[in-house]
N, CA and C atoms as an extended XYZ file, in Angstrom:
219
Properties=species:S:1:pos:R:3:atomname:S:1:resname:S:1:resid:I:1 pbc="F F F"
N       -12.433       -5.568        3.613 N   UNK     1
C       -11.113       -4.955        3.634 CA  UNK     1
C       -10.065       -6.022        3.938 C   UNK     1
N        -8.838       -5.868        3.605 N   UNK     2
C        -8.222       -6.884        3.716 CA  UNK     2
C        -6.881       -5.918        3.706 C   UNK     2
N        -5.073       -6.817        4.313 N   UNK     3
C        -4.404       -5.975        4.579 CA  UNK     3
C        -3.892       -5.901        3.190 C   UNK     3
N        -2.566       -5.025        2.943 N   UNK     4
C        -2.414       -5.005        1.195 CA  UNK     4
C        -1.365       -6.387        1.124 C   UNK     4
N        -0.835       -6.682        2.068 N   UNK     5
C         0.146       -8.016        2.029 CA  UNK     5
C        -0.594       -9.236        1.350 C   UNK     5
N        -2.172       -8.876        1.517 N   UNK     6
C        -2.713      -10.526        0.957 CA  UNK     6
C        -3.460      -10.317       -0.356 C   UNK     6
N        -3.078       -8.977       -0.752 N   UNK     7
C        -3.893       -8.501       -2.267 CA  UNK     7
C        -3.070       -9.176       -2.801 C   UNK     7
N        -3.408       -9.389       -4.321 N   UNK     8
C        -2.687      -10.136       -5.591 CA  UNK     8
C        -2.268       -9.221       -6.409 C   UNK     8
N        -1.006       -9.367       -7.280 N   UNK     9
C        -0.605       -8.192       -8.187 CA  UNK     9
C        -1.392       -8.282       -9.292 C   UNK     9
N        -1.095       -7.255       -9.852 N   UNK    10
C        -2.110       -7.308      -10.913 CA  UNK    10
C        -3.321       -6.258      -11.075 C   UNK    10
N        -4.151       -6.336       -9.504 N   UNK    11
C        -5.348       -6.113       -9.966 CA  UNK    11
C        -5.402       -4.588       -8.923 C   UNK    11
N        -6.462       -3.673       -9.087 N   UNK    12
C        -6.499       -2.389       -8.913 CA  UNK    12
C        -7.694       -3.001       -7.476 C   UNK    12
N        -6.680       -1.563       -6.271 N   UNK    13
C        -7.144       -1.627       -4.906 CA  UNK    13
C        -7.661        0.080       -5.002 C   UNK    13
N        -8.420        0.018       -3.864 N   UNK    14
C        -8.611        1.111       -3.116 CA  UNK    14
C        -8.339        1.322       -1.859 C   UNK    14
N        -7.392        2.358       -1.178 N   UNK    15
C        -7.214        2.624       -0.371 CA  UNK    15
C        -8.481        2.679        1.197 C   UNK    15
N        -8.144        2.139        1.583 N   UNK    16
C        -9.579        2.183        2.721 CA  UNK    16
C        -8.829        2.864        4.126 C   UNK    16
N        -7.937        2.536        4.265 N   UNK    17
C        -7.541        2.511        6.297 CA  UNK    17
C        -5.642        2.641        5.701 C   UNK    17
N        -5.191        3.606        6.702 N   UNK    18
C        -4.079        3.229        6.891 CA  UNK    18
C        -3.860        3.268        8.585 C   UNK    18
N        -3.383        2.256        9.056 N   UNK    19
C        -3.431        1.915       10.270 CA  UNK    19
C        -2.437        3.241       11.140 C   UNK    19
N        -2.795        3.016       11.913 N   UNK    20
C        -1.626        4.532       12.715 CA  UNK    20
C         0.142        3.884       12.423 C   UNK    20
N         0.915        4.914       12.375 N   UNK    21
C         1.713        4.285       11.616 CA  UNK    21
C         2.728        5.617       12.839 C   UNK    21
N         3.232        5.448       13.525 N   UNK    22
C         4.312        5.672       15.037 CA  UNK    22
C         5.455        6.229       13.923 C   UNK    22
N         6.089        5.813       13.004 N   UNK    23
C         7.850        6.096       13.272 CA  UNK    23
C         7.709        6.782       12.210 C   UNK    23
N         8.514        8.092       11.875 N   UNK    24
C         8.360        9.080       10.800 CA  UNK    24
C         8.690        8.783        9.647 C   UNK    24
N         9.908        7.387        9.650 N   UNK    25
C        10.403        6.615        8.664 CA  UNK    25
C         9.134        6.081        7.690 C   UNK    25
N         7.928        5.329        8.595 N   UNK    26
C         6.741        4.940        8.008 CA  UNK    26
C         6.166        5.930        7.442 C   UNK    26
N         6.027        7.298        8.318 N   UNK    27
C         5.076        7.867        7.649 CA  UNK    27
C         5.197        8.368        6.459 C   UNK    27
N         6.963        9.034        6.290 N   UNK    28
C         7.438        9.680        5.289 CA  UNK    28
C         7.484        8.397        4.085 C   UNK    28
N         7.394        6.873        4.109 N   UNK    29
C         7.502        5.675        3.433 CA  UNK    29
C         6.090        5.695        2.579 C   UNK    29
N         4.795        6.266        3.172 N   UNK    30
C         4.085        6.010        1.898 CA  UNK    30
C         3.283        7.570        2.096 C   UNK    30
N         4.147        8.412        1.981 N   UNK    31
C         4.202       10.064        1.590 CA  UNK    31
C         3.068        9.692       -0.102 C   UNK    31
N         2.152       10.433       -0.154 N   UNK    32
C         1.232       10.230       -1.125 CA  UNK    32
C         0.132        9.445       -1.098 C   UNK    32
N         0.428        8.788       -0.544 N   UNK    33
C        -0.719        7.681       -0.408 CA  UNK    33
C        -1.588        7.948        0.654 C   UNK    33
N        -2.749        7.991        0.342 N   UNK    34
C        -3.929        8.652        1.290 CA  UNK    34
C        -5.359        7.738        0.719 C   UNK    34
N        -6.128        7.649        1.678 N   UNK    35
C        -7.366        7.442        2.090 CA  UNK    35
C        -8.035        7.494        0.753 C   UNK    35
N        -8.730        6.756       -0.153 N   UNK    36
C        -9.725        7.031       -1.152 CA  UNK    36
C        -8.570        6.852       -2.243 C   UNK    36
N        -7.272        6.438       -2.423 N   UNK    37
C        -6.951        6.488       -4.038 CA  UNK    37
C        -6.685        5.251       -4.056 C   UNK    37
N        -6.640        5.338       -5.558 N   UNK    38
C        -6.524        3.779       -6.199 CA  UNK    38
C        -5.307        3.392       -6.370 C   UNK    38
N        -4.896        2.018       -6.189 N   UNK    39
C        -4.099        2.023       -6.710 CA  UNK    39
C        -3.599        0.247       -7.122 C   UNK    39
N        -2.379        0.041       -7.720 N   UNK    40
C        -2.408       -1.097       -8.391 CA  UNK    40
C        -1.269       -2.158       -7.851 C   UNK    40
N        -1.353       -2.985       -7.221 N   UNK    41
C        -0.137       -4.143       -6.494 CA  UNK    41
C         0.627       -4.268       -8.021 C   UNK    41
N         1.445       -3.839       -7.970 N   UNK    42
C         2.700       -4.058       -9.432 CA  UNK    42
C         3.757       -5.676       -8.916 C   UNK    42
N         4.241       -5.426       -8.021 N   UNK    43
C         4.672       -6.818       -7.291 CA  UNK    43
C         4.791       -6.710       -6.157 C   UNK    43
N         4.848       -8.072       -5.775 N   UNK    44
C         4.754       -8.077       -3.756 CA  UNK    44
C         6.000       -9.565       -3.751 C   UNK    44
N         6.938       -8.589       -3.110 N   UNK    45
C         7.932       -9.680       -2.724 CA  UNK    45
C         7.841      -10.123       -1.123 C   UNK    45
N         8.405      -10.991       -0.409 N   UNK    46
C         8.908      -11.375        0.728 CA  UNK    46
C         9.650      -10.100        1.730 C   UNK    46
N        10.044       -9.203        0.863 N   UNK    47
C        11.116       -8.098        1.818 CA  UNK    47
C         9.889       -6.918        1.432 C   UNK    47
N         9.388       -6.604        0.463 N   UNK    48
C         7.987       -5.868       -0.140 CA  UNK    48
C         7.231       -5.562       -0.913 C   UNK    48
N         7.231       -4.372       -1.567 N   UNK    49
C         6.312       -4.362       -2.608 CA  UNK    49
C         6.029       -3.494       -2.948 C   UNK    49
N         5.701       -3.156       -4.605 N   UNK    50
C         5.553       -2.059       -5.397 CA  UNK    50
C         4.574       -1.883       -5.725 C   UNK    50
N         3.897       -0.902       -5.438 N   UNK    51
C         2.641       -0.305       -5.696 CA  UNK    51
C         2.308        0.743       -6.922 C   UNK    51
N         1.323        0.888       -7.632 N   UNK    52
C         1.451        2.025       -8.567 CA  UNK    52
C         0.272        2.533       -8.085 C   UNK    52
N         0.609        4.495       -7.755 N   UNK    53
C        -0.754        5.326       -7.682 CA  UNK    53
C        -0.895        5.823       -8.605 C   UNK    53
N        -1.720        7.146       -8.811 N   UNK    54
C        -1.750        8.023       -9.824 CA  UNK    54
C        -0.042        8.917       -9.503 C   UNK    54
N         0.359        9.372       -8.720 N   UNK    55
C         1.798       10.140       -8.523 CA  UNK    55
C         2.950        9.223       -8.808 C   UNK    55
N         2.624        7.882       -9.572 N   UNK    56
C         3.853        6.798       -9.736 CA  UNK    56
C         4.054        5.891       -9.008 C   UNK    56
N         5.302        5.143       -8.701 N   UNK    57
C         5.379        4.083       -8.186 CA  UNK    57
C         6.056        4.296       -6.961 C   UNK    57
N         5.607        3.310       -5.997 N   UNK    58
C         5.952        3.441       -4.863 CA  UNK    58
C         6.713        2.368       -4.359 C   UNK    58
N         7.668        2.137       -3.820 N   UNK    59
C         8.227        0.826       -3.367 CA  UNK    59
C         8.065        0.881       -1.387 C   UNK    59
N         7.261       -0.044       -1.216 N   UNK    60
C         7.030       -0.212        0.397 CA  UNK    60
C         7.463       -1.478        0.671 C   UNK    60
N         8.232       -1.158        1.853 N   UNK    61
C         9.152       -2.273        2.856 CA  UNK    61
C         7.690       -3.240        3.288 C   UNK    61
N         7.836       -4.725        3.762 N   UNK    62
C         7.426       -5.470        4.746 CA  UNK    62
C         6.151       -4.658        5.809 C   UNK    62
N         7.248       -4.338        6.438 N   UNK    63
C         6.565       -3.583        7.543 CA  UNK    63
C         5.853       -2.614        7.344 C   UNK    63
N         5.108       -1.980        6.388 N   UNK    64
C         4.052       -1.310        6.320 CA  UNK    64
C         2.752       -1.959        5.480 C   UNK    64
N         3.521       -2.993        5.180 N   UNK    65
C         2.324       -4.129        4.339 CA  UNK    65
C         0.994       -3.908        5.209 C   UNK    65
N         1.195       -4.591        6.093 N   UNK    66
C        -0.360       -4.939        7.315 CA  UNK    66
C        -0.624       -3.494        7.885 C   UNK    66
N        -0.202       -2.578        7.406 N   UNK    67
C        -0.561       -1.000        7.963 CA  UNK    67
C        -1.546       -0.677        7.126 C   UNK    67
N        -1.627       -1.350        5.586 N   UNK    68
C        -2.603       -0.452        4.284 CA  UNK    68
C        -3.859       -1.459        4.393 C   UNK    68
N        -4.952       -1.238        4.861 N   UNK    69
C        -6.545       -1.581        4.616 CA  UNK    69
C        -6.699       -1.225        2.929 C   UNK    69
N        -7.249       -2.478        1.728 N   UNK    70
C        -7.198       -1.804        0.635 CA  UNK    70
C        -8.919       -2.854        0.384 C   UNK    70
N        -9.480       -3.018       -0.626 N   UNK    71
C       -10.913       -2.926       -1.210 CA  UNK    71
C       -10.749       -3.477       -2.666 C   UNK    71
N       -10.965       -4.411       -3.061 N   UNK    72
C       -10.892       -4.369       -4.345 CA  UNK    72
C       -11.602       -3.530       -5.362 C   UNK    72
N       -11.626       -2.702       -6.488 N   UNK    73
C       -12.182       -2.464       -7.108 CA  UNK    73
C       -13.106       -2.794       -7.845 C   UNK    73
């Protein structure tokens, strides 16, 4: 497992762990994203990063980077 900040774009993750995540801002920030889905690093900037699930794309801040445990496929 590894955090999603050090995955590479491109290639398809699996969700493993999302770390406890305190402020409602976080939690409501990756609303969809749950335990067991796949999904794909689209880009990862310095401020964050866009993710694609099956429900579309997601744009996550920095600070929830080291919160997502992901698995390569």
């Amino acid at each position: 497992m590894l955090p999603l900040i050090q995955a590479q774009t491109g290639k398809q993750y699996k969700v493993e762990s999302l770390k406890s995540l305190k402020s409602l801002s976080k939690r409501l920030a990756i609303l969809g994203l749950n335990t067991g889905v796949l999904i794909e690093l689209v880009a990862l900037y310095k401020h964050g990063a866009v993710i694609k699930t099956p429900f579309g794309n997601i744009a996550l801040g920095a600070d929830l980077l080291d919160s997502i445990l992901v698995t390569l496929v």
